[in-house]
C-alpha positions as protocol buffer text, in pm:
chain_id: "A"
residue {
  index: 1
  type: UNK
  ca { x: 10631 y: 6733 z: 13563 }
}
residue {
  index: 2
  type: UNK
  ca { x: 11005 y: 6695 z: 13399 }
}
residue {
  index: 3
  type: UNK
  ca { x: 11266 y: 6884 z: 13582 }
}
residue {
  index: 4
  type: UNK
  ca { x: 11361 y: 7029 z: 13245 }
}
residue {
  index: 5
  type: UNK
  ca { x: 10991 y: 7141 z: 13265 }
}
residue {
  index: 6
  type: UNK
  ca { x: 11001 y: 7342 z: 13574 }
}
residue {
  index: 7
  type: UNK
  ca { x: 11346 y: 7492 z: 13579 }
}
residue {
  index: 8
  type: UNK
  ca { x: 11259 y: 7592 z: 13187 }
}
residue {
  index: 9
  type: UNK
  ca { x: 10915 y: 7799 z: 13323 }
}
residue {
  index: 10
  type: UNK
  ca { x: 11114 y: 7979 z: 13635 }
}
residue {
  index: 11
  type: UNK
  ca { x: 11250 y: 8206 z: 13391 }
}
residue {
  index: 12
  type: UNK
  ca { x: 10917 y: 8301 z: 13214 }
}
residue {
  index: 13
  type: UNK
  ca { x: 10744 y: 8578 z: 13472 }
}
residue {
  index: 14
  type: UNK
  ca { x: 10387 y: 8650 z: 13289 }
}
residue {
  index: 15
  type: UNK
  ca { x: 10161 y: 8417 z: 13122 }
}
residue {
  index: 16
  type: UNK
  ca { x: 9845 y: 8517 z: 12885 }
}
residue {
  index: 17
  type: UNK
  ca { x: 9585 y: 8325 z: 12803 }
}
residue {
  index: 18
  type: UNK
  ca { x: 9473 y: 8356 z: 12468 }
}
residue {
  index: 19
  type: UNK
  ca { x: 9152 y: 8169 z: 12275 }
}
residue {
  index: 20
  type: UNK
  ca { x: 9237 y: 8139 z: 11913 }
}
residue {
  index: 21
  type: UNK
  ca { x: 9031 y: 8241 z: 11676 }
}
residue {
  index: 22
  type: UNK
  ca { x: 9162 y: 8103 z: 11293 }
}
residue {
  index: 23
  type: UNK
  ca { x: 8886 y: 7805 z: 11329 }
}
residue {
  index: 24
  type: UNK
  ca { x: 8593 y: 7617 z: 11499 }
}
residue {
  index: 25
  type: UNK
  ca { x: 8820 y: 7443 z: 11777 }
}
residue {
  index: 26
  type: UNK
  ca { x: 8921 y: 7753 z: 12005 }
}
residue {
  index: 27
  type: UNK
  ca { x: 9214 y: 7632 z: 12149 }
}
residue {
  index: 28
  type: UNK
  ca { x: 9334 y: 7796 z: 12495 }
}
residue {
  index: 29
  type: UNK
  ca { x: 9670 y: 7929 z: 12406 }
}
residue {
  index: 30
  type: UNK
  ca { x: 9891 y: 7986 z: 12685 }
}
residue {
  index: 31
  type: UNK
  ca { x: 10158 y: 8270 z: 12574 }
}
residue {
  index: 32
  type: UNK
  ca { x: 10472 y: 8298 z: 12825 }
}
residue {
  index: 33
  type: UNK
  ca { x: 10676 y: 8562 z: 12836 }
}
residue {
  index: 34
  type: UNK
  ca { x: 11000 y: 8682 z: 13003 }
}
residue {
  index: 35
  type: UNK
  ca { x: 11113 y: 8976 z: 13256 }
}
residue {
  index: 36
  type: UNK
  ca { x: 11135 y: 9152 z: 12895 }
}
residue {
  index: 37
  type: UNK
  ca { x: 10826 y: 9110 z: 12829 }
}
residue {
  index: 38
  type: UNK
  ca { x: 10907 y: 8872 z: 12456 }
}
residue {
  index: 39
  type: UNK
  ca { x: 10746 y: 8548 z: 12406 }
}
residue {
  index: 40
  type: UNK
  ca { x: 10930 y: 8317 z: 12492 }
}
residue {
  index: 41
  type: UNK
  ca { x: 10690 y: 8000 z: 12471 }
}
residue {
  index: 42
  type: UNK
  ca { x: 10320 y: 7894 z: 12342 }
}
residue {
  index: 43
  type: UNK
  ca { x: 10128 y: 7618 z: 12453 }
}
residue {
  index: 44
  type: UNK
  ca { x: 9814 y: 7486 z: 12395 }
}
residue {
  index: 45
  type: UNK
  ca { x: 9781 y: 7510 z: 11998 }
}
residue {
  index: 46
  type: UNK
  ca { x: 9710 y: 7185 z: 11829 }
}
residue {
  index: 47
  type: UNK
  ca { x: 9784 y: 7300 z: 11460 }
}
residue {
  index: 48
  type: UNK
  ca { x: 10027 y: 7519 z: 11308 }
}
residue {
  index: 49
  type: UNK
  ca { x: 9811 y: 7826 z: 11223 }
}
residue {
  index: 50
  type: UNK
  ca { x: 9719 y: 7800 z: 11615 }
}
residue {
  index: 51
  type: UNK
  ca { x: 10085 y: 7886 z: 11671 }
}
residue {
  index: 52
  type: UNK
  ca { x: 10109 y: 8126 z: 11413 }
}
residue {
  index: 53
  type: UNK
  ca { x: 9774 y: 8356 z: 11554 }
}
residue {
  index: 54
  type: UNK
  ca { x: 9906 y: 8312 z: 11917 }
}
residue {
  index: 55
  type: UNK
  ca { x: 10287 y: 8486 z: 11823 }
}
residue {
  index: 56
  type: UNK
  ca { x: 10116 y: 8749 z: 11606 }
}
residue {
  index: 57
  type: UNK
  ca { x: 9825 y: 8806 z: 11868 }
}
residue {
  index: 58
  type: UNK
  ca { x: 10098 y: 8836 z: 12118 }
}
residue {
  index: 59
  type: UNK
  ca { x: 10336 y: 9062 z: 11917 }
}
residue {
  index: 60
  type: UNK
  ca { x: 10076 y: 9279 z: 11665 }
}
residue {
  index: 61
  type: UNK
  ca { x: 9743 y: 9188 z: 11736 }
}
residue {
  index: 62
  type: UNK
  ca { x: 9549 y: 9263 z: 11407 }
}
residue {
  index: 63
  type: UNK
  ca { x: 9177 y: 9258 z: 11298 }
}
residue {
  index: 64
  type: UNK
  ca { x: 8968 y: 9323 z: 11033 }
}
residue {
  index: 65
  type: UNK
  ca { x: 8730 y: 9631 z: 11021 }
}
residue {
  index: 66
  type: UNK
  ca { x: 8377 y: 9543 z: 10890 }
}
residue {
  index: 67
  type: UNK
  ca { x: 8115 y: 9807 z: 10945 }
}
residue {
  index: 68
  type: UNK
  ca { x: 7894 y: 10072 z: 10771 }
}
residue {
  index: 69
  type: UNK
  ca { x: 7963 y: 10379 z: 10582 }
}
residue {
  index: 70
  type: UNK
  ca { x: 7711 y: 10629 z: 10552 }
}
residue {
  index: 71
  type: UNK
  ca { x: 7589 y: 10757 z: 10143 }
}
residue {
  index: 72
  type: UNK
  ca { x: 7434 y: 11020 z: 10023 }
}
residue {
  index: 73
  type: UNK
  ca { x: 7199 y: 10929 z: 9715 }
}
residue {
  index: 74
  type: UNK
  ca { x: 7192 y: 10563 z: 9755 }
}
residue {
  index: 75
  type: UNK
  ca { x: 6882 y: 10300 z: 9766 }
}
residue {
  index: 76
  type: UNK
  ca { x: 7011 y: 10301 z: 10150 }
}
residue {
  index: 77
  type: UNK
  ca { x: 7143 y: 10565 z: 10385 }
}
residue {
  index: 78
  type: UNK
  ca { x: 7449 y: 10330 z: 10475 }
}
residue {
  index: 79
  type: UNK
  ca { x: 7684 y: 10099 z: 10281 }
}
residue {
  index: 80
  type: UNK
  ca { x: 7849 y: 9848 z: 10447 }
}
residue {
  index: 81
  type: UNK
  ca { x: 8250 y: 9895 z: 10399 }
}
residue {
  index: 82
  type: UNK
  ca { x: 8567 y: 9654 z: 10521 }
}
residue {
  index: 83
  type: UNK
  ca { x: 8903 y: 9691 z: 10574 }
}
residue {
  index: 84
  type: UNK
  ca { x: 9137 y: 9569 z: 10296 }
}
residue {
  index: 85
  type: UNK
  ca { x: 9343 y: 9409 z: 10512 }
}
residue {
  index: 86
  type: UNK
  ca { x: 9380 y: 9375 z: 10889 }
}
residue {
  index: 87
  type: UNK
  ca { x: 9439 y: 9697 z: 11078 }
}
residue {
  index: 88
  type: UNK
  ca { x: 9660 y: 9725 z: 11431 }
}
residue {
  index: 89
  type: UNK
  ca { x: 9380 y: 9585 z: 11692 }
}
residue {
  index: 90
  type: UNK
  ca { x: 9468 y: 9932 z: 11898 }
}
residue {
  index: 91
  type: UNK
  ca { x: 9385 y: 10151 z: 11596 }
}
residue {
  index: 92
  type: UNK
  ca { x: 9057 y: 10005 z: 11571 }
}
residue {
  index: 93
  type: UNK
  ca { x: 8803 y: 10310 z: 11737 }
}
residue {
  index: 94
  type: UNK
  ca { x: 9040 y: 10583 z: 11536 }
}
residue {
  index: 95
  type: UNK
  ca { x: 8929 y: 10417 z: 11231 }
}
residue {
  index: 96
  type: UNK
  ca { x: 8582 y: 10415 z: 11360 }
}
residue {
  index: 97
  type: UNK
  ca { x: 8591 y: 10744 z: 11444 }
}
residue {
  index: 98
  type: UNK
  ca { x: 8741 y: 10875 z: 11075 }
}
residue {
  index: 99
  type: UNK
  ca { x: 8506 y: 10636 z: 10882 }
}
residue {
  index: 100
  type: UNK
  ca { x: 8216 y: 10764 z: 11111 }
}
residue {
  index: 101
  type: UNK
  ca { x: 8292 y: 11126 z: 10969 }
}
residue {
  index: 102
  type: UNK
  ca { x: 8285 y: 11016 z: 10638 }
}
residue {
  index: 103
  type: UNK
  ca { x: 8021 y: 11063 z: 10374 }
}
residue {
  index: 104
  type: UNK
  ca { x: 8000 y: 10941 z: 9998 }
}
residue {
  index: 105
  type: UNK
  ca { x: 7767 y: 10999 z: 9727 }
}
residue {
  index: 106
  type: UNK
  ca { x: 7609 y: 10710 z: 9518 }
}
residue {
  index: 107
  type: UNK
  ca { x: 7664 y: 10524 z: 9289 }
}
residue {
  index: 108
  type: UNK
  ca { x: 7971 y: 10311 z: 9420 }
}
residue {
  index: 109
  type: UNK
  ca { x: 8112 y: 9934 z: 9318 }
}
residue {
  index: 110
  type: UNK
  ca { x: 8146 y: 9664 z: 9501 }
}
residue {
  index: 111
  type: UNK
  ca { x: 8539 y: 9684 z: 9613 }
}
residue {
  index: 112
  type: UNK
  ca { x: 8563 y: 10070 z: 9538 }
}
residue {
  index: 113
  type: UNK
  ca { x: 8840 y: 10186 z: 9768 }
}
residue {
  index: 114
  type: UNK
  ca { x: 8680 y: 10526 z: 9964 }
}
residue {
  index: 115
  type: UNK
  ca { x: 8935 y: 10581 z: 10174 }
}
residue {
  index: 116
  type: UNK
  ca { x: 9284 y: 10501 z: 10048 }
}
residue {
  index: 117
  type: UNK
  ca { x: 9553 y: 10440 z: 10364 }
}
residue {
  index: 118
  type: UNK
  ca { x: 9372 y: 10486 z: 10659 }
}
residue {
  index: 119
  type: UNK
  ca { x: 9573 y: 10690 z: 10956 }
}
residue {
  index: 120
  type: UNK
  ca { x: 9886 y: 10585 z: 10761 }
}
residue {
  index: 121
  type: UNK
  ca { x: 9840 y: 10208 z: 10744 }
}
residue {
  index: 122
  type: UNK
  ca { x: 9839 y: 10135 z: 10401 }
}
residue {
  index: 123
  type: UNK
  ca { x: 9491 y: 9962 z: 10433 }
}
residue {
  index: 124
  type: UNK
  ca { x: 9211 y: 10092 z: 10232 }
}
residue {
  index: 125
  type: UNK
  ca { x: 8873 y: 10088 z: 10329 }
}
residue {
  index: 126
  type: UNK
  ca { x: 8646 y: 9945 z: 10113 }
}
residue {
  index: 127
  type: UNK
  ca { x: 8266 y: 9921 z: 10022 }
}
residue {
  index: 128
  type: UNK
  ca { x: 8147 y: 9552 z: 10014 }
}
residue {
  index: 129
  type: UNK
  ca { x: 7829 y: 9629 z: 9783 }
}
residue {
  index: 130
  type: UNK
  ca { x: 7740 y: 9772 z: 9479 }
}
residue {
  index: 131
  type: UNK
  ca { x: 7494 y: 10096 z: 9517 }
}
residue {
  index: 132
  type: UNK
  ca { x: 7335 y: 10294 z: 9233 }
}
residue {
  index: 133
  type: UNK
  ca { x: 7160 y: 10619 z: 9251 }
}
residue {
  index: 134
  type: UNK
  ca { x: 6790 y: 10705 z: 9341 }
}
């Protein structure tokens, strides 16, 4: 190891491993961090969108919500529904929770918004299948 190496890393006090997710390879990203708690350094990525996921992970960790909706009149009791975007990884079971309370009533499109802005996030949640009525 380079000097420049080791005196650079004494000032980084926490390091989080990360496995990143954008394709196939699943690098091991190593994310350091200072007595602040910013990143100050990732390692490990081998292409740019690597480096991209591991600042975001590390800053605003974001996913998106796929599950199922529950319909009243449909072919199906449930209908499966998605976030429009990515949602704030730590809001994830508060969504579940609201969509979880939620009921809607055949027919619905494929892409029809059913609840617009979820807990104030400007993502819509949205059915990923057409359903008509019975």
């Amino acid at each position: 190891m380079n000097s420049d190496y080791e005196n650079n890393t004494k000032n980084y006090v926490k390091k989080r491993n990360i496995t990143c997710i954008v394709c196939p390879q699943g690098c091991n990203l190593e994310v350091w961090y200072n007595e602040n708690n910013e990143v100050k350094e990732i390692k490990g990525y081998t292409c740019k969108r690597g480096l991209e996921y591991g600042w975001n992970e590390s800053i605003n960790p974001v996913r998106m919500l796929t599950t199922t909706m529950r319909i009243d009149g449909g072919k199906f009791p449930v209908i499966p529904v998605k976030s429009g975007k990515p949602l704030p990884k730590d809001l994830l079971f508060e969504c579940m929770n609201i969509i979880s309370k939620v009921r809607i009533k055949a027919p619905v499109s494929s892409g029809e918004v059913v609840i617009k802005n979820i807990l104030g996030t400007g993502v819509d949640i949205v059915t990923t299948r057409e359903m008509g009525r019975i």
